[in-house]
MDAnalysis code that builds the backbone (N, CA, C; Angstrom):
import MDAnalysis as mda
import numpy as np

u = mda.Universe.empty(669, n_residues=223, atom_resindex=np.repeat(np.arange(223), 3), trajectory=True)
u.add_TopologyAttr("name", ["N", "CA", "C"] * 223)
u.add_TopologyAttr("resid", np.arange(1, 224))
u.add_TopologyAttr("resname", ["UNK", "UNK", "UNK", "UNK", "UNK", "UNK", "UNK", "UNK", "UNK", "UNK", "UNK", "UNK", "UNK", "UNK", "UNK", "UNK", "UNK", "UNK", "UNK", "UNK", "UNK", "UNK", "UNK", "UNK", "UNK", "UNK", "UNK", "UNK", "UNK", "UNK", "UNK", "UNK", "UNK", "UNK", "UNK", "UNK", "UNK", "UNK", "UNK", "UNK", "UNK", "UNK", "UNK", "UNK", "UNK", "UNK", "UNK", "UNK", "UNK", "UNK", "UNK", "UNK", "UNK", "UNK", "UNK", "UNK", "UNK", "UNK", "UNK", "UNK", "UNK", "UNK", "UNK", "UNK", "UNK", "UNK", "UNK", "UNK", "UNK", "UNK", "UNK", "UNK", "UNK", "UNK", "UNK", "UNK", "UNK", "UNK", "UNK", "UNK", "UNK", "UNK", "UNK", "UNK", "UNK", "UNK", "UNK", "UNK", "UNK", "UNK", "UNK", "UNK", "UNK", "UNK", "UNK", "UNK", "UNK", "UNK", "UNK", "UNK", "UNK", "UNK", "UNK", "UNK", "UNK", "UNK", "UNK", "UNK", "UNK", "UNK", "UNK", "UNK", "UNK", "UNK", "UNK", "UNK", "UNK", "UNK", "UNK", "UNK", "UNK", "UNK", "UNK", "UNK", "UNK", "UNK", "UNK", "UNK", "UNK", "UNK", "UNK", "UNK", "UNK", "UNK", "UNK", "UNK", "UNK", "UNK", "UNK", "UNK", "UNK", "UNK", "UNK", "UNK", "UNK", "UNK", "UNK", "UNK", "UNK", "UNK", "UNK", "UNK", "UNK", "UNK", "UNK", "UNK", "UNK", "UNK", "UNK", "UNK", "UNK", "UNK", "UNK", "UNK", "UNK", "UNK", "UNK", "UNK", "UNK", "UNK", "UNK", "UNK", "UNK", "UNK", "UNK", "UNK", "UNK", "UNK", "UNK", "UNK", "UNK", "UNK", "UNK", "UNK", "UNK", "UNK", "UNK", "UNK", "UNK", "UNK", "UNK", "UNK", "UNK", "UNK", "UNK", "UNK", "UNK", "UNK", "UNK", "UNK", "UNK", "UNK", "UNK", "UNK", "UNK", "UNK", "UNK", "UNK", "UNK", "UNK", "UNK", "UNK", "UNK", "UNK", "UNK", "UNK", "UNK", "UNK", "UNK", "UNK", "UNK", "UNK", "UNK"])
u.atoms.positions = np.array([
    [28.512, 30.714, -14.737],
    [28.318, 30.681, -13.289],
    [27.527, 29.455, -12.855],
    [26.542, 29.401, -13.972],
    [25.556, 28.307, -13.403],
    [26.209, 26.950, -13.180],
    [27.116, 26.668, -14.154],
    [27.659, 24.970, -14.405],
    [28.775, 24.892, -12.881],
    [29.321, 25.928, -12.497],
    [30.094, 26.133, -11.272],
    [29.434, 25.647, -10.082],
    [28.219, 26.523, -9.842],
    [27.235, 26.551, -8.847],
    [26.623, 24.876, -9.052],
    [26.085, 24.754, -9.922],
    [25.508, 23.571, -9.908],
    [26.578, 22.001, -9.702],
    [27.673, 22.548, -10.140],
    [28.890, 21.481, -9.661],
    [28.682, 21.246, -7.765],
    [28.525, 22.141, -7.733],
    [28.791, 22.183, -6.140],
    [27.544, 21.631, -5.010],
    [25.877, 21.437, -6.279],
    [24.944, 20.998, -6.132],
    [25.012, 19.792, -6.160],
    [25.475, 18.793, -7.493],
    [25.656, 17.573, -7.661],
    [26.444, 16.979, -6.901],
    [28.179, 17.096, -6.024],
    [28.771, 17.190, -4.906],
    [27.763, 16.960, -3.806],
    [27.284, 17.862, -3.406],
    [26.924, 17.831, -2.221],
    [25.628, 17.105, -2.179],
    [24.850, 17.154, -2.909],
    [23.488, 16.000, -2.911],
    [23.878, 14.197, -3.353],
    [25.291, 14.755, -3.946],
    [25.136, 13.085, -3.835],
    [26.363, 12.360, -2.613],
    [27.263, 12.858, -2.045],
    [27.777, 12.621, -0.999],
    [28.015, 13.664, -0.036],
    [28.021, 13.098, 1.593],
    [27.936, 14.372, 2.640],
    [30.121, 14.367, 2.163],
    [30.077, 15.577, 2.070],
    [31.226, 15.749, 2.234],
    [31.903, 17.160, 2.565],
    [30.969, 17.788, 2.963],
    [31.272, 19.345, 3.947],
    [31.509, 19.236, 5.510],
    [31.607, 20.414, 5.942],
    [31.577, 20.596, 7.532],
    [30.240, 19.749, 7.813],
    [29.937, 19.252, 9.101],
    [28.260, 19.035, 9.489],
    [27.750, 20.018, 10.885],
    [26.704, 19.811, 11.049],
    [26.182, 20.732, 12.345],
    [26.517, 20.399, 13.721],
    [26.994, 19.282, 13.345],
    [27.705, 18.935, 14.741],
    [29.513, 18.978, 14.723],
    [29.924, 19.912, 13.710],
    [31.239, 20.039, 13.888],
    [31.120, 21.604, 14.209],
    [29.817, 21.904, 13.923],
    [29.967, 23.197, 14.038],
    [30.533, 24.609, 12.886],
    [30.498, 23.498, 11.946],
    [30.989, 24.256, 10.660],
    [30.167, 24.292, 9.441],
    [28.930, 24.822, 9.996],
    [27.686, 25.070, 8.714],
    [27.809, 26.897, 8.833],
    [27.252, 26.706, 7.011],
    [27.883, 28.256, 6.378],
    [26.690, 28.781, 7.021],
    [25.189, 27.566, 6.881],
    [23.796, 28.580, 7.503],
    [24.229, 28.380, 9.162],
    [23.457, 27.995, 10.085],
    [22.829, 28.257, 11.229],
    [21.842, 27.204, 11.755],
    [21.685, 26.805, 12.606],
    [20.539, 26.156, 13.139],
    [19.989, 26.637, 14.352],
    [18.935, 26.955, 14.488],
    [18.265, 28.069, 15.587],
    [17.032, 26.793, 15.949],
    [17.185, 26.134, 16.933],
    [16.261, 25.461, 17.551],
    [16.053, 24.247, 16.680],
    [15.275, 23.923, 16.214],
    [14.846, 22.614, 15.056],
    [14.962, 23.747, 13.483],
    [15.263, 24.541, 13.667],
    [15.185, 24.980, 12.025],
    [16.629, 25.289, 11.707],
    [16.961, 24.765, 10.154],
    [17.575, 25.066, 9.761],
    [17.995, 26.695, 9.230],
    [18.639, 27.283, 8.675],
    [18.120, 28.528, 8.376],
    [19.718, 29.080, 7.560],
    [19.071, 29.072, 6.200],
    [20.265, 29.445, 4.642],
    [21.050, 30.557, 5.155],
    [22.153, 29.952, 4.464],
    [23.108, 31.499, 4.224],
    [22.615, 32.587, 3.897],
    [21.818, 32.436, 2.930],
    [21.485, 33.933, 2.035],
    [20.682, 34.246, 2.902],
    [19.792, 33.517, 3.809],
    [18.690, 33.963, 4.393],
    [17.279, 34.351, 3.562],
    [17.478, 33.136, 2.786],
    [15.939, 33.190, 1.487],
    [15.114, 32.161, 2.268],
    [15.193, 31.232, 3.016],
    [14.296, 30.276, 3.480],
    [14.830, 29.755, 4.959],
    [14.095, 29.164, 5.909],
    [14.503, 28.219, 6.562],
    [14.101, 26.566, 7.087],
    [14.182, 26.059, 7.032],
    [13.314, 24.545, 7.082],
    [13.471, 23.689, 8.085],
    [12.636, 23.218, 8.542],
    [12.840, 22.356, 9.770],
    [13.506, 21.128, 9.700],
    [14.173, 20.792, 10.341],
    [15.479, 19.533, 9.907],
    [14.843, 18.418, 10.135],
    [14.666, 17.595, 8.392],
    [13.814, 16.145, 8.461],
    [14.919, 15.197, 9.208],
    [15.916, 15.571, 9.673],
    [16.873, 14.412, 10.652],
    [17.132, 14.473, 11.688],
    [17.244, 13.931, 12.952],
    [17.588, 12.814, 13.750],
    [18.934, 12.667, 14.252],
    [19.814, 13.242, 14.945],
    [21.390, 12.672, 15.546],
    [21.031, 11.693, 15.942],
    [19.867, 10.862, 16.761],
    [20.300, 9.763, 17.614],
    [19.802, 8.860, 16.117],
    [19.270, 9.323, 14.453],
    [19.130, 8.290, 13.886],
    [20.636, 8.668, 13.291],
    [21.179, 8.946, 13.561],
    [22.501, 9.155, 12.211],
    [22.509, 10.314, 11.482],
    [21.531, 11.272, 11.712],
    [21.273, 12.797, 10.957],
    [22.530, 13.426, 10.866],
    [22.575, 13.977, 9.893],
    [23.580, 14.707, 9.814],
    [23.113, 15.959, 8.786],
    [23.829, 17.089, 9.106],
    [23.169, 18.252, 8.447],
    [24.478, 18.946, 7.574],
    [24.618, 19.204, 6.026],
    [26.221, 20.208, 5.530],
    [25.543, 20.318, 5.030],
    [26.360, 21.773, 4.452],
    [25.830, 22.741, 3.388],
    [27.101, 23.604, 2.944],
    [26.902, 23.954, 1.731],
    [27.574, 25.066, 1.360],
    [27.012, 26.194, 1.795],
    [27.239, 27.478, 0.845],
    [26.637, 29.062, 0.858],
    [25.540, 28.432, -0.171],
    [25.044, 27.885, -1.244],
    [23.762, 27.447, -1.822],
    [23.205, 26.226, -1.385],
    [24.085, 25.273, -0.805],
    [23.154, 23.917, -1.074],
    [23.224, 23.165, 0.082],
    [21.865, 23.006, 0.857],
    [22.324, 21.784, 2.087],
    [21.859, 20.548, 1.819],
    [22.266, 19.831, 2.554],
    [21.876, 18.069, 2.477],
    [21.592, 17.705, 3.544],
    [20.773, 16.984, 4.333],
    [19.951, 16.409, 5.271],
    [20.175, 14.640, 4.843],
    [21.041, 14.123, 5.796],
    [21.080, 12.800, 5.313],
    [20.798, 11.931, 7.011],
    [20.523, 10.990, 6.909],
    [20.622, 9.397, 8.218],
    [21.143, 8.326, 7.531],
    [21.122, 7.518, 8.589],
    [21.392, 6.093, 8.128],
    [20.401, 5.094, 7.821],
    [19.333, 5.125, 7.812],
    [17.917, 5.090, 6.960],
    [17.510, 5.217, 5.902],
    [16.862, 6.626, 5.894],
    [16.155, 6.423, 4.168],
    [16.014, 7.998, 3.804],
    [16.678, 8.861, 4.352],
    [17.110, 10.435, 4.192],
    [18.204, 10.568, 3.262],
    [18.172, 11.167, 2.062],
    [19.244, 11.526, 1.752],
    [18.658, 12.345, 1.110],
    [18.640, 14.111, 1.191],
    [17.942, 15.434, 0.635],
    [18.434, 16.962, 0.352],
    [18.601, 17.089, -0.551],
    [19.252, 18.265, -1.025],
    [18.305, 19.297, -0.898],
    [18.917, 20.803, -0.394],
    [17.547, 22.115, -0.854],
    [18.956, 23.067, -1.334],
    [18.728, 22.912, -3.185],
    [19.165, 24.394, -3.343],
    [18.677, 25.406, -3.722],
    [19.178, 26.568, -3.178],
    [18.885, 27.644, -3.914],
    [20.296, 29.358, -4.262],
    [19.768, 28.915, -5.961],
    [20.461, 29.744, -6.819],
    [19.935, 30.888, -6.769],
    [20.510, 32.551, -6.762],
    [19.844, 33.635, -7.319],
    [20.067, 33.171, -8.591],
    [19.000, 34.107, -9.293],
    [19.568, 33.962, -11.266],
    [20.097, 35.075, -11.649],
    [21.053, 34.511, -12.535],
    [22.243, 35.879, -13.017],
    [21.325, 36.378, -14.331],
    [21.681, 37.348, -15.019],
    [21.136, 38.161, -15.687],
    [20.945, 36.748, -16.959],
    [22.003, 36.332, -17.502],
    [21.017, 35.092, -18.418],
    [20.042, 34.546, -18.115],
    [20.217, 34.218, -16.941],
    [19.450, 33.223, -16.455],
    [17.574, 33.619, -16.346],
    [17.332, 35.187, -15.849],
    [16.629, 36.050, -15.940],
    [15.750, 36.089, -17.627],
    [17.099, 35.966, -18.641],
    [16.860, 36.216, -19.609],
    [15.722, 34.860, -20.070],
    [16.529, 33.875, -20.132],
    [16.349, 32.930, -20.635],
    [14.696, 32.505, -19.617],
    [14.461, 33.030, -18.511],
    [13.085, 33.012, -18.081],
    [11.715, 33.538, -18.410],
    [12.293, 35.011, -18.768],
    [11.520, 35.980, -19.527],
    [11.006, 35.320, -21.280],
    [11.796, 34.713, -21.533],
    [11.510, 34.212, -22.742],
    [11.022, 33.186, -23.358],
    [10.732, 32.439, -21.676],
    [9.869, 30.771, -22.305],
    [8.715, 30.925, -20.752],
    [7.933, 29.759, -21.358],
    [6.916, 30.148, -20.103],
    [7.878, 28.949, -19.065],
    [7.157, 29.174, -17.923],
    [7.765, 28.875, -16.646],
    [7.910, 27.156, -16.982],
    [6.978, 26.473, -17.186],
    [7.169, 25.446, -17.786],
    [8.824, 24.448, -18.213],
    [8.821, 25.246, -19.314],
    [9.618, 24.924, -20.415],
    [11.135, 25.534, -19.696],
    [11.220, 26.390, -18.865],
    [12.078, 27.080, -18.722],
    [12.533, 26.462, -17.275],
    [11.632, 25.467, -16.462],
    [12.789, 24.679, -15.493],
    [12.712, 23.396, -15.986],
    [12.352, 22.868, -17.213],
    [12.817, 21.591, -17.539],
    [14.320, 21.743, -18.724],
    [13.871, 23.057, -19.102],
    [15.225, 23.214, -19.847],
    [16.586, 23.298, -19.090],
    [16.150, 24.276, -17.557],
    [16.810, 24.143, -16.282],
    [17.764, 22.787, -15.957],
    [16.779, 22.140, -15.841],
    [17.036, 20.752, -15.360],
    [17.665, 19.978, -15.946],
    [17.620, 20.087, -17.255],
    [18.425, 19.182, -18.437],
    [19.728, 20.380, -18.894],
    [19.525, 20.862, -18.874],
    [20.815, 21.792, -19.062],
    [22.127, 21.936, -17.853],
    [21.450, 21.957, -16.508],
    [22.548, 21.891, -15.472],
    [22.004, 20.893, -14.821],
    [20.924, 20.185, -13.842],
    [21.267, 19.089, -13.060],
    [21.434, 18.096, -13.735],
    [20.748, 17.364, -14.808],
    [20.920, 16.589, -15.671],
    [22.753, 16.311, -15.833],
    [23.194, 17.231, -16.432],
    [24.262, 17.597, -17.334],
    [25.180, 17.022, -16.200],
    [25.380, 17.687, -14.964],
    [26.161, 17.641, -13.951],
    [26.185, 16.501, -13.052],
    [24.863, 15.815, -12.833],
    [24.942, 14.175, -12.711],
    [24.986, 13.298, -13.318],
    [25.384, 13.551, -15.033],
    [25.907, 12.895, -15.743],
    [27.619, 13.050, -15.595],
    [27.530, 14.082, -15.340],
    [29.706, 14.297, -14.864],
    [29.216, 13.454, -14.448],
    [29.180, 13.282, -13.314],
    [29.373, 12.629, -11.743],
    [29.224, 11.072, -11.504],
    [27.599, 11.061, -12.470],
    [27.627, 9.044, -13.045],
    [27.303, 9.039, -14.393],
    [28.466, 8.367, -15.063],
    [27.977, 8.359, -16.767],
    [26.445, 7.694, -16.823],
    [25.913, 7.851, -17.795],
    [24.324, 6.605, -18.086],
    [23.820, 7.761, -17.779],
    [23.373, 8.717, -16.838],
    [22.472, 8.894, -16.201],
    [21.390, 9.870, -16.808],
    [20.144, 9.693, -16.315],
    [19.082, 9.863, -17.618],
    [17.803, 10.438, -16.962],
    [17.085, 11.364, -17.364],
    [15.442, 11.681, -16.889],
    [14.744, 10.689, -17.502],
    [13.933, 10.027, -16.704],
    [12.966, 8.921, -16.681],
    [11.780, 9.521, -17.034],
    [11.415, 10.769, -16.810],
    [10.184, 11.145, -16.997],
    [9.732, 12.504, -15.924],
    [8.980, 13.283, -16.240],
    [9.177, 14.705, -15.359],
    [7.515, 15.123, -15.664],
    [7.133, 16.071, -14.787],
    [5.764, 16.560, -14.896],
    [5.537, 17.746, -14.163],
    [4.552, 18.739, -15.036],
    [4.217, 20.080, -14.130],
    [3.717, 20.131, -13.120],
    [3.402, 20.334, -12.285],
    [2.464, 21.001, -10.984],
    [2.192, 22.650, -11.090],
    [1.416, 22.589, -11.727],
    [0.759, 23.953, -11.898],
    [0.459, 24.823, -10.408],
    [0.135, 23.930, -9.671],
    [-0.469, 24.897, -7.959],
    [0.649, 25.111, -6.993],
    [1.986, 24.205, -7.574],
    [2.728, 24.270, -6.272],
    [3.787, 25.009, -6.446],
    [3.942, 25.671, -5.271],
    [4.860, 27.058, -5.421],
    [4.369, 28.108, -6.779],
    [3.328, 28.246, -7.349],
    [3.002, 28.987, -8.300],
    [4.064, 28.664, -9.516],
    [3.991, 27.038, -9.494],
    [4.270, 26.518, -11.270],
    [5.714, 25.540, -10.306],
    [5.370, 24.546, -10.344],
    [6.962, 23.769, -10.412],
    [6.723, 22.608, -10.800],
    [8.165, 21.621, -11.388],
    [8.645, 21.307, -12.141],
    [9.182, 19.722, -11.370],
    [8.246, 18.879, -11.187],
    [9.006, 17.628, -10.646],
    [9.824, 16.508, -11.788],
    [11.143, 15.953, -11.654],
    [11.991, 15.041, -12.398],
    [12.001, 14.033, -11.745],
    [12.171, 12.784, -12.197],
    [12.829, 11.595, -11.656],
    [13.894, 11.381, -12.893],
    [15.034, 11.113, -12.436],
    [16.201, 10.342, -12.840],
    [16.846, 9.037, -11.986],
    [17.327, 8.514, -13.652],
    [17.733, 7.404, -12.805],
    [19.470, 7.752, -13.282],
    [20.762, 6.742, -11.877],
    [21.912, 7.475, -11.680],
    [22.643, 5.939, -11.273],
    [22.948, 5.599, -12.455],
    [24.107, 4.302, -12.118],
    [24.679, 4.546, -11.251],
    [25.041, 4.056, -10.192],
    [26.044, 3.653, -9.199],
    [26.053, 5.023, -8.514],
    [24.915, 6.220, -8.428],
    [24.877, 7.204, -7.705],
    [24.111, 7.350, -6.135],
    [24.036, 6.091, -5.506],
    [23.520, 5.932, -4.902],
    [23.976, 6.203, -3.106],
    [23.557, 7.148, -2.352],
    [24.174, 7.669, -0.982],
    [23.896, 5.857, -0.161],
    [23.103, 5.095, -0.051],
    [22.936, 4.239, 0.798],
    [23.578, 3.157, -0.103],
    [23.885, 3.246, -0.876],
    [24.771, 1.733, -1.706],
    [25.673, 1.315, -0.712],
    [27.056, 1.902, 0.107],
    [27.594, 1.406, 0.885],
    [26.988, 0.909, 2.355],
    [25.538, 1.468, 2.221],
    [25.097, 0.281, 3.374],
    [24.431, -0.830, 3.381],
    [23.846, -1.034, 2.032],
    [23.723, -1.915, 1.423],
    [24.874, -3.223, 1.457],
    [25.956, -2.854, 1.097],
    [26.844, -4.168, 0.959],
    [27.638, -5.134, 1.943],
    [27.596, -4.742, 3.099],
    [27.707, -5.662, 4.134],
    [27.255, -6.574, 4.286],
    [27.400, -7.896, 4.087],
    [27.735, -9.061, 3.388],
    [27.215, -9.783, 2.204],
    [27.359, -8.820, 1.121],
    [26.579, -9.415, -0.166],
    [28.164, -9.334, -0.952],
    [28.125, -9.752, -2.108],
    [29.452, -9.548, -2.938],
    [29.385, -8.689, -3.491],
    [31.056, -8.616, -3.396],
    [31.330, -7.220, -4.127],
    [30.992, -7.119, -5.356],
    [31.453, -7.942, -6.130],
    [31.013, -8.147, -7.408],
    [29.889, -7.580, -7.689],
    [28.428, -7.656, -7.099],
    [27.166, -7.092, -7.815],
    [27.159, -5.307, -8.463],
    [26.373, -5.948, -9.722],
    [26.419, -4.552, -10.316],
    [26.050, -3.398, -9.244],
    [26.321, -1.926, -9.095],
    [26.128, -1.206, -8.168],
    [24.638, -0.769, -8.453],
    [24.302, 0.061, -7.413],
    [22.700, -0.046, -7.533],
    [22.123, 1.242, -8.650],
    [21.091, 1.081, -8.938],
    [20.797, 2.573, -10.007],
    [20.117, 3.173, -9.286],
    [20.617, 4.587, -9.062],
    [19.508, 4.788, -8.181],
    [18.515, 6.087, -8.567],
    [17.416, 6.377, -7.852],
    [16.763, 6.735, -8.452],
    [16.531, 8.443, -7.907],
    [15.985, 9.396, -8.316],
    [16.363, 10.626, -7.704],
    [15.133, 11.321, -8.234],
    [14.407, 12.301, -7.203],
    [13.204, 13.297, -7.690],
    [13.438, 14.348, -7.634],
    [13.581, 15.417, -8.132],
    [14.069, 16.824, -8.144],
    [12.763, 17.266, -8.741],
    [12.714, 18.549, -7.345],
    [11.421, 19.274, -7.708],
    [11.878, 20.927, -7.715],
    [12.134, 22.176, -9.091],
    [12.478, 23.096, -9.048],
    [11.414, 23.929, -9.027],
    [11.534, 25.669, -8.735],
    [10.655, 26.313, -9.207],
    [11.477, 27.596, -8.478],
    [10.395, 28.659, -8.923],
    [11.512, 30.208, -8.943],
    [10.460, 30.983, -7.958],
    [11.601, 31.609, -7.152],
    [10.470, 32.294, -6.164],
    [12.178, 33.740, -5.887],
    [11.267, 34.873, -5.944],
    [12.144, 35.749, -5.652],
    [13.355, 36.047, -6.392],
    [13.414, 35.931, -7.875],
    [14.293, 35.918, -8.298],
    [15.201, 34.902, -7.915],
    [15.428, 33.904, -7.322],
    [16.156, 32.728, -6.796],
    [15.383, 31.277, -7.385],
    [16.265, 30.215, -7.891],
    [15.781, 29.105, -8.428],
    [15.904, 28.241, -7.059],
    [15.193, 27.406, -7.060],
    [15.269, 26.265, -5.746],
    [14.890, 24.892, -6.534],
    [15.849, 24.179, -6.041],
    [16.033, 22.792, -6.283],
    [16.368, 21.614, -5.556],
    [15.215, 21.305, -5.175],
    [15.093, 20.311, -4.091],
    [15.250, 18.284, -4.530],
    [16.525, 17.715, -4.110],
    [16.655, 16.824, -4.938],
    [16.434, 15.501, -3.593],
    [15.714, 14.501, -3.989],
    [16.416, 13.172, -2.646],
    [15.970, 11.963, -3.468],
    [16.897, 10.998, -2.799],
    [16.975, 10.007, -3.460],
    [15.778, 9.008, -2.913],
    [15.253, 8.052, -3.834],
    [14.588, 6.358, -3.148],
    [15.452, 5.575, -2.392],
    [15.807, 5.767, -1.333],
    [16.342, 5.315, -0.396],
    [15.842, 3.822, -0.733],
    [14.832, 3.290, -0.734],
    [14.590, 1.890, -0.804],
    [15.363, 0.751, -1.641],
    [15.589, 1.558, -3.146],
    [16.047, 1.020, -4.209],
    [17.388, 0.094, -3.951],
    [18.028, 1.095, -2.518],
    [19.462, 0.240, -1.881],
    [18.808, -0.712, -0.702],
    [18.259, -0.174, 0.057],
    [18.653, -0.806, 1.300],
    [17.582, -1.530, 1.068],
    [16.444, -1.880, 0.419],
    [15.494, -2.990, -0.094],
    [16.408, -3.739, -1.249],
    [17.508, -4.060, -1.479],
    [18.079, -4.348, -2.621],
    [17.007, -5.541, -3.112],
    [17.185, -6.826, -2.014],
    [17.385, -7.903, -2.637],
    [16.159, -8.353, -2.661],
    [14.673, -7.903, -2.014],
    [13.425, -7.774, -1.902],
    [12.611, -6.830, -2.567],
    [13.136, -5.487, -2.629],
    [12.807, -4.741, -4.078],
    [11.417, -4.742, -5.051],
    [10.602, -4.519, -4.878],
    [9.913, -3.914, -6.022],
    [8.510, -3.388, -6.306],
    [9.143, -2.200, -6.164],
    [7.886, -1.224, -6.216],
    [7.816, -1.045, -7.668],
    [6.909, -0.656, -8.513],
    [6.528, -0.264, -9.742],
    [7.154, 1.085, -9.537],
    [7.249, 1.639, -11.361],
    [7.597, 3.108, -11.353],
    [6.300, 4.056, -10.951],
    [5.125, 3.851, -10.867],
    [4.602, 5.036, -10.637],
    [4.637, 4.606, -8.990],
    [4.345, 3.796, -8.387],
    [4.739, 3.613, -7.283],
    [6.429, 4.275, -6.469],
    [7.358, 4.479, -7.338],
    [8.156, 4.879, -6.871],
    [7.948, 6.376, -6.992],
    [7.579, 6.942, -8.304],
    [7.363, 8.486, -8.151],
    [6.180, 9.253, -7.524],
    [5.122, 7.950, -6.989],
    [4.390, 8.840, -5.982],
    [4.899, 8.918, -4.851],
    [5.891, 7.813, -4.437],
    [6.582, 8.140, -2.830],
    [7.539, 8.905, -2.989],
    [8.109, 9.570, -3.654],
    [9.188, 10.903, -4.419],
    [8.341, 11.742, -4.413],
    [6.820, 11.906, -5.123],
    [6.228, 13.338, -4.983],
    [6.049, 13.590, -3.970],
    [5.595, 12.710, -2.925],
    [5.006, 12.806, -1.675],
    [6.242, 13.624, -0.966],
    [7.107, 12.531, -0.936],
    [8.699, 13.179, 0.233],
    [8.916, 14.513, -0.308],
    [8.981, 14.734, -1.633],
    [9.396, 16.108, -2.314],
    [8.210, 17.552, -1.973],
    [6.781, 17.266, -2.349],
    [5.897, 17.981, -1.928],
    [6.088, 18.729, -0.269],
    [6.291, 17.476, 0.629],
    [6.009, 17.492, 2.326],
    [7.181, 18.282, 2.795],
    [8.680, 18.235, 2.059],
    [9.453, 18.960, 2.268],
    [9.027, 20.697, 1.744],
    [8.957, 20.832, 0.669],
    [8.462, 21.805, 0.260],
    [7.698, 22.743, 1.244],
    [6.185, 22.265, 1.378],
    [5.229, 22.974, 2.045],
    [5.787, 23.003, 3.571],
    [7.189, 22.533, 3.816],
    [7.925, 22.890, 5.116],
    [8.734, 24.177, 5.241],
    [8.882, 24.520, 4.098],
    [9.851, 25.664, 3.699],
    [9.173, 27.053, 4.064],
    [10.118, 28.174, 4.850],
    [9.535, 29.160, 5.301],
    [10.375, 30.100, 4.717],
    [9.964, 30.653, 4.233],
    [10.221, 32.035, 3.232],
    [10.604, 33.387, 3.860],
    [11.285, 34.182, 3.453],
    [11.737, 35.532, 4.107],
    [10.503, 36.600, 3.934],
    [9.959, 36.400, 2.764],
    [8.639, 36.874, 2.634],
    [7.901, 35.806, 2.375],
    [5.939, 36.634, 2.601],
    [5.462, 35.520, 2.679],
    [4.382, 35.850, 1.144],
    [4.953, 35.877, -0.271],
    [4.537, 36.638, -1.175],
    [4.968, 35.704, -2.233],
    [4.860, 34.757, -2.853],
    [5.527, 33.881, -4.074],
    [5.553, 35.033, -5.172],
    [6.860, 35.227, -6.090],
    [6.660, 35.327, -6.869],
    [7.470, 34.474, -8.193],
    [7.330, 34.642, -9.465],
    [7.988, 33.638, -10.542],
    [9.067, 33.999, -10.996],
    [9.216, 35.964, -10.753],
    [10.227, 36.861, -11.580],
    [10.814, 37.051, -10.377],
])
């Protein structure tokens, strides 16, 4: 189930290619400035903008929040099927969304761009009661690469781009919140931030989204 579901994660976080909120064909809802899930496990206030280019799709698990700027942001969330349960119960929380992560997002944005690789990942013990931040980097996976190339050559290698995914388990449901360094494209040719410089402006965007998220209950739990 999971490699299915998560197909449909990697899809949709790395190009808009669903209904949007202005066609009127989102599976959730938008009730004022908040977004608000199918399942009805969370709702979040929309980090985009129509007059910047915002645009809002989603499946029944996964939406994306993108502009023509420096937005490009995935929020999913999986229930866990009885393996999945299993395989939680049996490692500490830790170990059990980096195995997550390398087992299906990893795996599935490697379908999607060969090369593609975890750079390096770290716990957060306080946030959401245990989660799990990644950076990967994603040859030629980049949402702002085509705005990037208006008048540079075609020829240049495509951009690598870079991606922070922050998971953790609340309610029996996994959530996986992914967005890209927007800079890495549209700074192409001026470019260069250091790596911890890039993954503190990834924790930051990833954290601020997070602590935006409003819950059906207001009770974290891990199981």
């Amino acid at each position: 189930m999971f490699h299915r579901l998560l197909r449909s994660f990697a899809a949709t976080a790395a190009l808009t290619v669903v209904a949007t909120a202005q066609d009127g064909g989102l599976a959730g809802r938008i009730v004022g400035d908040l977004y608000v899930s199918p399942t009805g496990e969370f709702k979040v206030p929309s980090p985009v903008l129509p007059e910047l280019g915002g645009t809002t799709t989603d499946t029944e698990n996964v939406v994306t929040f993108s502009d023509n700027y420096n937005i490009h942001l995935s929020v999913a969330c999986f229930p866990l099927d009885a393996a999945q349960r299993w395989e939680l119960d049996t490692r500490n929380l830790r170990d059990y969304l980096l195995y997550f992560f390398n087992s299906f997002v990893l795996t599935d944005f490697q379908a999607r761009f060969p090369k593609s690789k975890i750079e390096s990942a770290r716990f957060l013990p306080d946030l959401m009661g245990g989660s799990m931040i990644t950076f990967a980097l994603l040859p030629g996976g980049s949402y702002f690469e085509s705005k990037n190339r208006v008048g540079e050559e075609s020829s240049q290698e495509p951009v690598i781009a870079k991606r922070g995914t922050l998971l953790f388990v609340r309610n029996r449901y996994i959530y996986i919140i992914s967005t890209e360094l927007a800079e890495r494209a549209t700074q192409r040719t001026t470019y260069n931030r250091t790596v911890e410089q890039e993954n503190s402006i990834l924790s930051e965007r990833l954290t601020t989204l997070v602590n935006r998220l409003i819950f059906t209950d207001s009770k974290p739990r891990n199981q």
